[in-house]
N, C-alpha and C positions, 0 to 999 in steps of 0.2 A: 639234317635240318639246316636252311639255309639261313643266311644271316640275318635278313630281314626278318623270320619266321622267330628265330632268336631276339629280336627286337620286340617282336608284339606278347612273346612270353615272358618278356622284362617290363612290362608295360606298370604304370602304377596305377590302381585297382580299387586300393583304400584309404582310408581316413587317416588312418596309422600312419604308412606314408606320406602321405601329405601333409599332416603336423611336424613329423619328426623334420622334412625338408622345408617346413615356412615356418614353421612355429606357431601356426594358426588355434584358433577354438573349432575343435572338430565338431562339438556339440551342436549345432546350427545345422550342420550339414547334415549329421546322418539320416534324419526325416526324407529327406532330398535323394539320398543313396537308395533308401528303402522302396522309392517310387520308379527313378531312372537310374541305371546302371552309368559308372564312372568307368572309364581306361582312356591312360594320357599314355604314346609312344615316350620311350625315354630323348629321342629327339626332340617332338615338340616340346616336351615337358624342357626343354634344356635352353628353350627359345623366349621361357617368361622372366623376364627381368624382373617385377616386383609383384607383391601382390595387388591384384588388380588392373592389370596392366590389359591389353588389348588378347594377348594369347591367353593370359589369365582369366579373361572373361567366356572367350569361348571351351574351354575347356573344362574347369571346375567348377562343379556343382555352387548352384546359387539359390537361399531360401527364397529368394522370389520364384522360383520355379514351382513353387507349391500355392502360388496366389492363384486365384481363380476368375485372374482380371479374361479370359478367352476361357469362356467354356466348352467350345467345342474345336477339331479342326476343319479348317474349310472345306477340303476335299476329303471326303469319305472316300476313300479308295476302292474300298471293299462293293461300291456302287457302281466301278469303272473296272470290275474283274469281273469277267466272265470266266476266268478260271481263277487260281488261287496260283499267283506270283506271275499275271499278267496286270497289267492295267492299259486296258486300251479305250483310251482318250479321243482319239484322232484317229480318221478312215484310215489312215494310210501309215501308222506307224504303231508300236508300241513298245513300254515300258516292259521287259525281264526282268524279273529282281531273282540273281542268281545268289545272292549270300543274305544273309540275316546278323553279319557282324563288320566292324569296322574296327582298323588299327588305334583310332582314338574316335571318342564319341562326345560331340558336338552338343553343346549345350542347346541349340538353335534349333536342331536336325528337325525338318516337316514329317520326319518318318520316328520320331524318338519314342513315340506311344507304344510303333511297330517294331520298334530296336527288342522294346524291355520284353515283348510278352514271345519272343520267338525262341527262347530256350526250348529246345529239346524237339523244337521243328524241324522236321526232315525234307531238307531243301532238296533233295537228290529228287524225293518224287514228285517235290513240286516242279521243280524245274522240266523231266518226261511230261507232265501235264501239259504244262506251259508251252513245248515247243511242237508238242502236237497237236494245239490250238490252232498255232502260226501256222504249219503246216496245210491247214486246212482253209485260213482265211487269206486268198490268194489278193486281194488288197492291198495287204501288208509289205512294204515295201522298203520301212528303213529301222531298226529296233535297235532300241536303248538300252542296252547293260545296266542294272544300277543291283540297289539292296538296302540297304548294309553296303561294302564299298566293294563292286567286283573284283578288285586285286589283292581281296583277301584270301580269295582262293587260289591253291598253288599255281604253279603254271600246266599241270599236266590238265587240273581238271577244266582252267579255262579253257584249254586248248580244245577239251572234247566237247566242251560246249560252241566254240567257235566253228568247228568242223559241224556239228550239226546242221548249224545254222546256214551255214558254206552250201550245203549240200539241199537249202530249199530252192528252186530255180525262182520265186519273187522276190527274195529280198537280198537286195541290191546296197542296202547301206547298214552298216554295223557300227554301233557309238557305245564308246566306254564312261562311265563316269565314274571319278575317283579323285578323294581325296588322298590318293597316297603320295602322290608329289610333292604336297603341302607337310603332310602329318608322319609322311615313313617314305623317305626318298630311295632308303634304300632298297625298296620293295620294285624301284626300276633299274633291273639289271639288264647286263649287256643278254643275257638267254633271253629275257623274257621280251625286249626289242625284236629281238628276230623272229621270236616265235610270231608276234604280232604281225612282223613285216608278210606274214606269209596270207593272210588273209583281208589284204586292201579291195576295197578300200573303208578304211577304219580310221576313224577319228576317234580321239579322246578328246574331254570335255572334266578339266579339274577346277580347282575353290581356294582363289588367294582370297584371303580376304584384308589383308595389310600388309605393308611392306615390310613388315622386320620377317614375312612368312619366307618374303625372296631371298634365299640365302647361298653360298656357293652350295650346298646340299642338293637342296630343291631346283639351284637352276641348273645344275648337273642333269638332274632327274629327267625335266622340259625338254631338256635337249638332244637329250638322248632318243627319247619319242619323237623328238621332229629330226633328228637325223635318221631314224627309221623310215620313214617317209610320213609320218603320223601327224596329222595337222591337229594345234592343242590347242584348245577356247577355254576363256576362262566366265565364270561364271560365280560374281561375287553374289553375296546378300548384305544388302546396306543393314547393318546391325550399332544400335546406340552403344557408346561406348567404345566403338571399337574402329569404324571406321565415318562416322555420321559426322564428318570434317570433308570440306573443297581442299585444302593443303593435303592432308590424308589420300584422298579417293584420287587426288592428280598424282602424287606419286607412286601409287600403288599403279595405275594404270599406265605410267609411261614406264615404269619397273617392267612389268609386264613383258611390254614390247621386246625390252634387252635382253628377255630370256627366250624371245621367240615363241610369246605365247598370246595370242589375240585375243584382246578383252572383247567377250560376247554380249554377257547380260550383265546391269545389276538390277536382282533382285527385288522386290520393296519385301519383306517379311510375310508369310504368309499367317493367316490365322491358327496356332496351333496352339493347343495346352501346352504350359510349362515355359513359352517363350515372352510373354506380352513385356518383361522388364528390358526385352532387345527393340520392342518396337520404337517407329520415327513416326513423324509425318510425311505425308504423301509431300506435301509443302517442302521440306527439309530436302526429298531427295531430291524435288524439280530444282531447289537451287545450285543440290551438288552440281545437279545435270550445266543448269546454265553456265557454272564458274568453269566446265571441263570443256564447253565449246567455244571456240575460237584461241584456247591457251594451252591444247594439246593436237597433236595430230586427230585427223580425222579416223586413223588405224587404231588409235589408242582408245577411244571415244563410246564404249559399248551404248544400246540400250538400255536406258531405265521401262521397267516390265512390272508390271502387277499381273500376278496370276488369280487370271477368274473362271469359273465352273467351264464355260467355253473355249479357254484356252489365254495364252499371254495377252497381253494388253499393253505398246509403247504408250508411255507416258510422255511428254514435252511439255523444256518447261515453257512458262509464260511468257519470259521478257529472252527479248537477245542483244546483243551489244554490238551495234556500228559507229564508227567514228568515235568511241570514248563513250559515245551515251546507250542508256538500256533504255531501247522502245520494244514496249509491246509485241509481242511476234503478232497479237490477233490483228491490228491497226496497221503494221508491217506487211502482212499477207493481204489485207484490204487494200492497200495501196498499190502491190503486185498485181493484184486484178485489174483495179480501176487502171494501172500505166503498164498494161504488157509489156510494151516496147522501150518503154522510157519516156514516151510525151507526154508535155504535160506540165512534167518536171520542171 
């Protein structure tokens, strides 16, 4: 057993533990246990300063998760599978969900409905489904690893899913997504970099979502994948509580940079059971947005994205700031039109 694999057998699971280390009232939660399943890595878990604290949020069950302010989620997946552990969204790419578990489980997760009910699923044959789908949808051209988190399986058995994959002549782009960087850094080792290196080109796609996430642990982790040749994007979710601050979301994002990981998207929350005490406003993020442009690089600067039935959606915010003052970007851009060139002026 490797160390990291030692890590997720150490993981804390119950209530028990978690009283005896906060001193908390477990009585609230267990309602919450009995519907979504709890596991904190002993890392992250090492990462919450107090109770309540921003790691504290995403990690340990919360009785709002039982409110029934979102009664459904927004994408039925089960509407976007033609097979079972495909989701194909888009002509030209698709979603593999090769594991049904992750090293800690995300209070937030758009898949947490699909976390809790996958006991005793036999990913082995969904997966031979799934890749003789792609097989056959000659379209398909760049696929998405996810689950549950794909670097929860060893390295032998990703390995033979990568070689699968290797060996369809359409598909040309291979993407991992994983919060193990974040949540179980030790989970990227020096083996499993190489193994990776051997099937470029491959991008990984992980989930800071605050800066106390970046630590010498996890930027070890980042760097090691981009010493591989592995180019990493990050891919927050603006979540209340946790990151739903301009000072927050600016330093998490030029953090980012120093660890050699490109902020891609942030998020805006999708609609799912058991998350609505995470939700913001739409409003809230346009402003992160506007306080991040022009006071961080433009490398640092993701996308704000709403995910809708047809696919992402940038979001921009309202106003932009020249000269000290915030005009209007829509009044801004009308004047662009009216002065192409600057006459006028």
């Amino acid at each position: 057993m490797e160390q990291w694999q030692k890590s997720v057998s150490g993981s804390l699971t119950s209530l028990e533990e978690l009283t005896e280390r906060f001193g908390i009232d477990p009585e609230p939660l267990r309602p919450v246990l009995e519907r979504y399943r709890m596991r904190i890595t002993p890392y992250y878990l090492s990462l919450i300063q107090e109770v309540g604290d921003p790691i504290w949020r995403q990690c340990v069950p919360d009785p709002h998760e039982l409110e029934e302010g979102i009664p459904f989620d927004s994408f039925d997946e089960a509407e976007l599978s033609p097979v079972r552990g495909v989701v194909h969204r888009y002509p030209n790419r698709v979603v593999l969900l090769i594991s049904s578990t992750c090293p800690t489980f995300c209070r937030f997760c758009m898949r947490k409905s699909w976390i809790k009910s996958q006991r005793g699923f036999n990913i082995n044959e969904s997966i031979d489904r799934a890749i003789r789908y792609i097989e056959k949808n000659t379209a398909v051209r760049d696929v998405i690893l996810s689950g549950g988190d794909p670097l929860s399986l060893s390295d032998g058995s990703l390995e033979d899913i990568l070689i699968r994959l290797r060996r369809i002549p359409h598909i040309e782009i291979i993407r991992i997504g994983s919060r193990a960087p974040v949540t179980l850094p030790d989970r990227i080792t020096l083996k499993l970099c190489r193994m990776l290196k051997g099937y470029h080109p491959l991008y990984v796609n992980t989930h800071f979502n605050h800066p106390l996430e970046i630590t010498p642990q996890s930027s070890k982790a980042c760097i090691r994948l981009v010493e591989a040749g592995i180019p990493v994007g990050n891919q927050t979710v603006l979540l209340k509580g946790v990151n739903d601050d301009p000072a927050v979301m600016k330093e998490l994002m030029q953090k980012l940079l120093t660890i050699r990981v490109k902020p891609y998207y942030i998020h805006h929350l999708d609609l799912v059971k058991g998350t609505s005490h995470f939700r913001t406003s739409i409003e809230q993020g346009k402003t992160i947005m506007a306080s991040l442009r022009g006071q961080i690089s433009g490398m640092a600067t993701p996308y704000y994205v709403i995910d809708l039935p047809k696919g992402k959606v940038p979001i921009l915010p309202d106003d932009i700031k020249k000269d000290g003052k915030v005009l209007s970007l829509r009044n801004y851009l009308g004047k662009m039109i009216e002065y192409p060139d600057g006459a006028g002026e």
